[in-house]
SEDOVO-827768 format. One record per residue: residue number from 1; residue in one letter; z, y, x of N, C-alpha, C in turn. Coordinates in steps of 0.001 Angstrom, whole numbers. Layout:
REM SEDOVO-827768
<vokol NUM; 'A'; <Z; Y; X>; <Z; Y; X>; <Z; Y; X>>
...
This chain:
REM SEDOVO-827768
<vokol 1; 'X'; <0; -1163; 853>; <0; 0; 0>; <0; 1227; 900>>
<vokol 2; 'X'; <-743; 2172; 526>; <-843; 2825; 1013>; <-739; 4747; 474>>
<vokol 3; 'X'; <114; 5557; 1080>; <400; 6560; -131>; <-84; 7583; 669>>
<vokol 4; 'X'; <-1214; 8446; -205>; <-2070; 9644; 320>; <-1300; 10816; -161>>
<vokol 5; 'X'; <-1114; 11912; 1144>; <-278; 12701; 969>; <-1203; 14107; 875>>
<vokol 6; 'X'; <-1204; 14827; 83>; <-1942; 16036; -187>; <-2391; 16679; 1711>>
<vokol 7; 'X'; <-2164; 16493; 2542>; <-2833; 16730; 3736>; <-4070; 16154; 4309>>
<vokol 8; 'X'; <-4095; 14644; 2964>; <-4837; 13916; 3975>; <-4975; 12441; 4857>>
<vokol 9; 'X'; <-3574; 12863; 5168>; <-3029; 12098; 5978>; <-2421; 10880; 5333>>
<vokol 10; 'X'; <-2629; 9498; 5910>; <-2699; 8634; 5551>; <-761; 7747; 5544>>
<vokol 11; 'X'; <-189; 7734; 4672>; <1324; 7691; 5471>; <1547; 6077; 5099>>
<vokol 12; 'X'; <1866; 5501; 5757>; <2385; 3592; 5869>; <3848; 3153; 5253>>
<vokol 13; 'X'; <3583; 2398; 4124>; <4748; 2418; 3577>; <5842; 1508; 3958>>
<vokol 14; 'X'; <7084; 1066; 4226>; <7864; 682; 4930>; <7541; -1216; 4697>>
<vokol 15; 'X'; <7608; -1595; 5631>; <7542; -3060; 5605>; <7949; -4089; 4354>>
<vokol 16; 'X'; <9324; -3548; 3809>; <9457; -4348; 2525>; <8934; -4076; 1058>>
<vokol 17; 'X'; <8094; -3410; 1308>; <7724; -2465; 315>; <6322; -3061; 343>>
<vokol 18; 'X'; <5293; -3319; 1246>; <4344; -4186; 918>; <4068; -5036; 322>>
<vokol 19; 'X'; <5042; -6145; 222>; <5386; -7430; -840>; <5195; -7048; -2207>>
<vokol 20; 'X'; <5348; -5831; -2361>; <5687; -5445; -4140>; <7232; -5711; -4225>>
<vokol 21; 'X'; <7695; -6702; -3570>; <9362; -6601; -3803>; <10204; -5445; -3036>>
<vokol 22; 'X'; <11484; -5513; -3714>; <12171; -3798; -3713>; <13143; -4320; -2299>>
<vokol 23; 'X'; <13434; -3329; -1246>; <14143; -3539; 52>; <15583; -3995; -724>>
<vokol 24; 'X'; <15940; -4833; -245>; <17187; -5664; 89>; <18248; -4857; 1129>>
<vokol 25; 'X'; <19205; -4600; 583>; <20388; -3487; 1386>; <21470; -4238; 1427>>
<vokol 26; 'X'; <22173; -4177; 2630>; <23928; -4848; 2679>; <24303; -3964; 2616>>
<vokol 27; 'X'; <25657; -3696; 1881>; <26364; -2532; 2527>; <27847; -3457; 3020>>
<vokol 28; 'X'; <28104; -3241; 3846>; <29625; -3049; 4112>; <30623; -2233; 3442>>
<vokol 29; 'X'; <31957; -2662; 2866>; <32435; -2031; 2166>; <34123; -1591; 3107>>
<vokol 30; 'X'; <34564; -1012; 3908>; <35220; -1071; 4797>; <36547; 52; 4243>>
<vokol 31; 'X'; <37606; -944; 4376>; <38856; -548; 3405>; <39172; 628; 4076>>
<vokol 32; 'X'; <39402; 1987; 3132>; <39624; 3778; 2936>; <41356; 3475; 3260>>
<vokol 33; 'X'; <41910; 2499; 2844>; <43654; 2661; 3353>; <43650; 2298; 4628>>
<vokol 34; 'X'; <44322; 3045; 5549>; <44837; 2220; 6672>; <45941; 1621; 7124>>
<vokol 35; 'X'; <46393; 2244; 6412>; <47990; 1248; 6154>; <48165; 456; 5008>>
<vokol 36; 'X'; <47917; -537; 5041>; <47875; -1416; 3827>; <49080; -2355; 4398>>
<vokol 37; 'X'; <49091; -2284; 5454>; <50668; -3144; 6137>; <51310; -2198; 6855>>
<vokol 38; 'X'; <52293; -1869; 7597>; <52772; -1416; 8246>; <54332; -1528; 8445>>
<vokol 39; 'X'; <54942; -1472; 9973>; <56091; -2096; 9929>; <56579; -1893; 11079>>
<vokol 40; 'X'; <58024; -556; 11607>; <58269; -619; 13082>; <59697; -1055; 12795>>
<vokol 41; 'X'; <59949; -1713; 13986>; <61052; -2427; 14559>; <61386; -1810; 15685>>
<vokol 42; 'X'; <63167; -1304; 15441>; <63600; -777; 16351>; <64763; -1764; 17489>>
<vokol 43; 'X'; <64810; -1348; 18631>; <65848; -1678; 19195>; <67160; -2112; 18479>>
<vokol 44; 'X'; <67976; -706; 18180>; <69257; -458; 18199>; <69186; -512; 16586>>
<vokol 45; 'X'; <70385; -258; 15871>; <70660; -144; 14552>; <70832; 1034; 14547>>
<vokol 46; 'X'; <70191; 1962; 13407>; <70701; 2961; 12481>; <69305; 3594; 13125>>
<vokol 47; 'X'; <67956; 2629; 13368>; <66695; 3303; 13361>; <66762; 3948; 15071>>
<vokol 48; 'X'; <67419; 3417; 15922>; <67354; 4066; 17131>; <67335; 2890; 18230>>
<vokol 49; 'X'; <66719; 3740; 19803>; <66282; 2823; 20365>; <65026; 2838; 20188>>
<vokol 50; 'X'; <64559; 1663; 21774>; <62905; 1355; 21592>; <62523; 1213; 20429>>
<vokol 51; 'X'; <61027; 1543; 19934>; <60387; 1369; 19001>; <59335; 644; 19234>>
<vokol 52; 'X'; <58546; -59; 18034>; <57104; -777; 18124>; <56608; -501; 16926>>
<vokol 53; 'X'; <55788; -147; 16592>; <54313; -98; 15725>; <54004; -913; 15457>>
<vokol 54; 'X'; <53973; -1746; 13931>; <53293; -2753; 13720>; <52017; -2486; 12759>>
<vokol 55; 'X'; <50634; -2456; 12400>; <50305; -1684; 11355>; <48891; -2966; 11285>>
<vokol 56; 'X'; <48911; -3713; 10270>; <47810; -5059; 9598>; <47780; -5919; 10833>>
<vokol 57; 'X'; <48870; -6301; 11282>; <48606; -7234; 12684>; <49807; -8484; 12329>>
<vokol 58; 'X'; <49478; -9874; 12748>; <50465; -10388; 12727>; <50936; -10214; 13852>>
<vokol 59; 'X'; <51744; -10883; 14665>; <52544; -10860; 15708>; <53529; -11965; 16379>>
<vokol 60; 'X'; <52665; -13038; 16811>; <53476; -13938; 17022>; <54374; -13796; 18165>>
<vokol 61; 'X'; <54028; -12932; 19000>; <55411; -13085; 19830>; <55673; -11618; 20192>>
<vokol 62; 'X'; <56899; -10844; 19854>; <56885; -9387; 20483>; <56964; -9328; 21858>>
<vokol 63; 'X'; <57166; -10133; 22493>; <56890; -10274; 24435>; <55643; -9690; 24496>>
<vokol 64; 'X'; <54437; -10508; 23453>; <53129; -9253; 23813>; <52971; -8412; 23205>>
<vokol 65; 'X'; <53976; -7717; 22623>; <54004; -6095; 22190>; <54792; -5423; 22960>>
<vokol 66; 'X'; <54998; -6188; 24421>; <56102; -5596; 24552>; <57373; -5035; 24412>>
<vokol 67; 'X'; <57526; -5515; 24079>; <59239; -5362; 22845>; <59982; -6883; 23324>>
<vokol 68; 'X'; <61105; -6744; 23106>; <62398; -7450; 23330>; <62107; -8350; 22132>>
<vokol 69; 'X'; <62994; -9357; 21794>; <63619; -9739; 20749>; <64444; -9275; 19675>>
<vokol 70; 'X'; <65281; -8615; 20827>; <66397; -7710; 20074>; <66107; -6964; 19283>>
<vokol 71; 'X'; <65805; -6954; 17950>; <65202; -6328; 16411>; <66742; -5893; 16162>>
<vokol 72; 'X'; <67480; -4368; 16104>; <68365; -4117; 15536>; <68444; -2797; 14505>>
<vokol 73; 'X'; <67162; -2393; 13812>; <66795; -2442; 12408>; <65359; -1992; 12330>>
<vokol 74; 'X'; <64938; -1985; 11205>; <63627; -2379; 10647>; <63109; -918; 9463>>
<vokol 75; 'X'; <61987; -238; 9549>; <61248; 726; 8729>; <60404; -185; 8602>>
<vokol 76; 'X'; <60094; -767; 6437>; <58893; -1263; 6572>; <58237; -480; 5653>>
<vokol 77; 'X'; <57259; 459; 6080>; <56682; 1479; 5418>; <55370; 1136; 4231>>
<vokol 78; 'X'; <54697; 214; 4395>; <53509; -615; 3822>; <53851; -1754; 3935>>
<vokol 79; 'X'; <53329; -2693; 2494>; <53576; -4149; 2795>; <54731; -5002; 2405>>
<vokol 80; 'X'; <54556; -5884; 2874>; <55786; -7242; 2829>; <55374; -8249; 3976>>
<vokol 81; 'X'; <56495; -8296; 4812>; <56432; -9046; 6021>; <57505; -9865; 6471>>
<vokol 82; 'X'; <57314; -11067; 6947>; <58381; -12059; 7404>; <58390; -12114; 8643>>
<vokol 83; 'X'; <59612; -11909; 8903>; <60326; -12106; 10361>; <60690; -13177; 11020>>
<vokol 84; 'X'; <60360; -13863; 11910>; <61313; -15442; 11994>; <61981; -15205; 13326>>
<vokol 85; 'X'; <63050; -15689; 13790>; <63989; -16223; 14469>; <63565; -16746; 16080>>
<vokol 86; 'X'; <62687; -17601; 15233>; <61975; -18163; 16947>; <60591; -18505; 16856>>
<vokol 87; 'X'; <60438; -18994; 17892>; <59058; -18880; 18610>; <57652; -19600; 17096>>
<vokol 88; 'X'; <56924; -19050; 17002>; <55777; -20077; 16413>; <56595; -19985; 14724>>
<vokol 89; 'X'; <57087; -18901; 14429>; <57215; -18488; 13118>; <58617; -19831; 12757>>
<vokol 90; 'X'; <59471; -20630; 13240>; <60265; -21124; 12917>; <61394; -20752; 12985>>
<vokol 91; 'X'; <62455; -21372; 12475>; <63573; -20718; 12509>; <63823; -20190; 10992>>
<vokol 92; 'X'; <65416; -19149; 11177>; <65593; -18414; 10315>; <64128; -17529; 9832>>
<vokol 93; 'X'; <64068; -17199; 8507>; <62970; -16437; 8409>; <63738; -15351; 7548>>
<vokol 94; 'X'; <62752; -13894; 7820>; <63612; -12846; 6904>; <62301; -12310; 5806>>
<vokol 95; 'X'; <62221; -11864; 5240>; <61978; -11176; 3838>; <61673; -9831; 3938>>
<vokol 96; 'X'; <60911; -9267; 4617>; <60714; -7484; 4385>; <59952; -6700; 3862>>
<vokol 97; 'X'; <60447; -6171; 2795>; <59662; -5816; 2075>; <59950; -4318; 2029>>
<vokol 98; 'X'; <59349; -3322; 1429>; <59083; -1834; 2036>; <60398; -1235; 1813>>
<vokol 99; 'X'; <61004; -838; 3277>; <62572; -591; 2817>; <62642; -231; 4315>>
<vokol 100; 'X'; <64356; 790; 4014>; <65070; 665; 5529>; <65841; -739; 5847>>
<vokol 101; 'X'; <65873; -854; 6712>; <66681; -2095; 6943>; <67468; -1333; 8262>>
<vokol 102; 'X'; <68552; -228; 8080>; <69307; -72; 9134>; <70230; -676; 10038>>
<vokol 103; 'X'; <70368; -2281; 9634>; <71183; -2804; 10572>; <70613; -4172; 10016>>
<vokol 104; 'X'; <71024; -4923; 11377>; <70388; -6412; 11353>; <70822; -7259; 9909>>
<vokol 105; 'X'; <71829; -6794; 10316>; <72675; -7264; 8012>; <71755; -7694; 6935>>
<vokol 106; 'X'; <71351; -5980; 6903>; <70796; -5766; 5760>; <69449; -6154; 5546>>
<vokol 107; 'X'; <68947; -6980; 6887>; <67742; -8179; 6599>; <67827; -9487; 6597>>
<vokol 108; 'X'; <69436; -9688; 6481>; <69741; -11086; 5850>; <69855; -11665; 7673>>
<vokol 109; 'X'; <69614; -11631; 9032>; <70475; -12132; 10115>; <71503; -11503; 10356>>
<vokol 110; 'X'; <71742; -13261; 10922>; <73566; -12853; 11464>; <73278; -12187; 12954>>
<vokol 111; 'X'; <72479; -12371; 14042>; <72252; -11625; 14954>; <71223; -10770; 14814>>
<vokol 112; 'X'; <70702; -9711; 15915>; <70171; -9109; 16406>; <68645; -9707; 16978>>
<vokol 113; 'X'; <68257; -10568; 16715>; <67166; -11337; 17506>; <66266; -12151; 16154>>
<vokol 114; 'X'; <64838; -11898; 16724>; <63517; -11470; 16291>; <62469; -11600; 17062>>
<vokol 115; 'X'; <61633; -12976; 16654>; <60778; -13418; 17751>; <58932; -13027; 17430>>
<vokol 116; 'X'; <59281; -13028; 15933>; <57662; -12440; 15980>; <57546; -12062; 14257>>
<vokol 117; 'X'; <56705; -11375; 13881>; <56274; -11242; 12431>; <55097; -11788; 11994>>
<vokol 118; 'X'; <54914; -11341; 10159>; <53957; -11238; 9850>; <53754; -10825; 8819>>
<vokol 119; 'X'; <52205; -10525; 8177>; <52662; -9710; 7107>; <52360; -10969; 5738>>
<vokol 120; 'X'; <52425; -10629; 4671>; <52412; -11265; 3586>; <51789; -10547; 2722>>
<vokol 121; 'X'; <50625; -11145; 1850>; <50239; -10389; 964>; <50796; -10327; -483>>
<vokol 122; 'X'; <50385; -9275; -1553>; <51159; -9226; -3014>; <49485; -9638; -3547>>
<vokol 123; 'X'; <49878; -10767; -4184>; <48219; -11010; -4714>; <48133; -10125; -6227>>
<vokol 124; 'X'; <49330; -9434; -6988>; <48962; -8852; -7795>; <48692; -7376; -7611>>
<vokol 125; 'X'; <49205; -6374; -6435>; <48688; -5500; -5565>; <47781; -5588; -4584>>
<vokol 126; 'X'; <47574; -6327; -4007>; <46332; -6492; -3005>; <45434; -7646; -3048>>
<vokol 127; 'X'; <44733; -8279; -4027>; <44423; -9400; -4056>; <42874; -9471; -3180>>
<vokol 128; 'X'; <42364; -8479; -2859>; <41090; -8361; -1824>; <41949; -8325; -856>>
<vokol 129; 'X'; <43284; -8535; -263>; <43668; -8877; 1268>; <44066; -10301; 1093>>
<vokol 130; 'X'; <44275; -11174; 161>; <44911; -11908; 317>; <44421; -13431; 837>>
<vokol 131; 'X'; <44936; -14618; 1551>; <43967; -15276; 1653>; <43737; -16179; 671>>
<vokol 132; 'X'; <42584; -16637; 473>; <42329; -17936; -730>; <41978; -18806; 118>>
<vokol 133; 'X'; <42411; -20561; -665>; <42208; -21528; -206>; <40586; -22304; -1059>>
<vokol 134; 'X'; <40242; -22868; -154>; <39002; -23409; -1035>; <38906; -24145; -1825>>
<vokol 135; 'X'; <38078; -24388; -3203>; <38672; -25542; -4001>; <37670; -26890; -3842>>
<vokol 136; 'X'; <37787; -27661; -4201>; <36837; -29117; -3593>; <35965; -29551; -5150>>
């Protein structure tokens, strides 16, 4: 096909457009929130002390966030995220859901120690984050 433009000039119409069929478009749809999780863990209790940034990441070990173990309280600003105890998500596990947690207490351990997170999704608030299993 070919489309004549009042100059003359002969102009070539785009490759999918020859077929007679209409161009085929993906779009990517790339999530506008950026905090859809988010979650820092402090050193010390009462929100003081080293800090870490957690924001849509799991985190299996804070050694590679650099961070201690020693979790002695918790801002979870976005989200719901579980805490466990020890290595490879076992152990005690904690429950955090968007809250202060100013002292190790008030996230349900008896110590100070915190080996890695993660986040958890709300499938009736976020059900495009959440994961699905396949059915057979």
């Amino acid at each position: 096909i070919i489309d004549i433009m009042s100059s003359g000039e002969e102009k070539p119409q785009p490759a999918s457009q020859l077929d007679g069929k209409a161009a085929k478009t993906t779009e990517f749809i790339v999530p506008q929130d950026p905090e859809k999780h988010k979650v820092c863990l402090y050193e010390a209790g009462d929100v003081k002390g080293r800090k870490t940034e957690i924001i849509d990441d799991d985190v299996p070990s804070l050694y590679a966030y650099a961070f201690t173990d020693r979790v002695g309280s918790i801002v979870v600003s976005c989200g719901t995220w579980v805490g466990s105890h020890c290595p490879g998500y076992h152990g005690s596990r904690y429950l955090l859901e968007q809250d202060d947690y100013r002292h190790f207490n008030e996230y349900g351990a008896h110590l100070p120690q915190m080996q890695n997170v993660r986040h958890i999704c709300d499938m009736q608030r976020r059900p495009h984050s959440c994961y699905t299993t396949a059915s057979k």
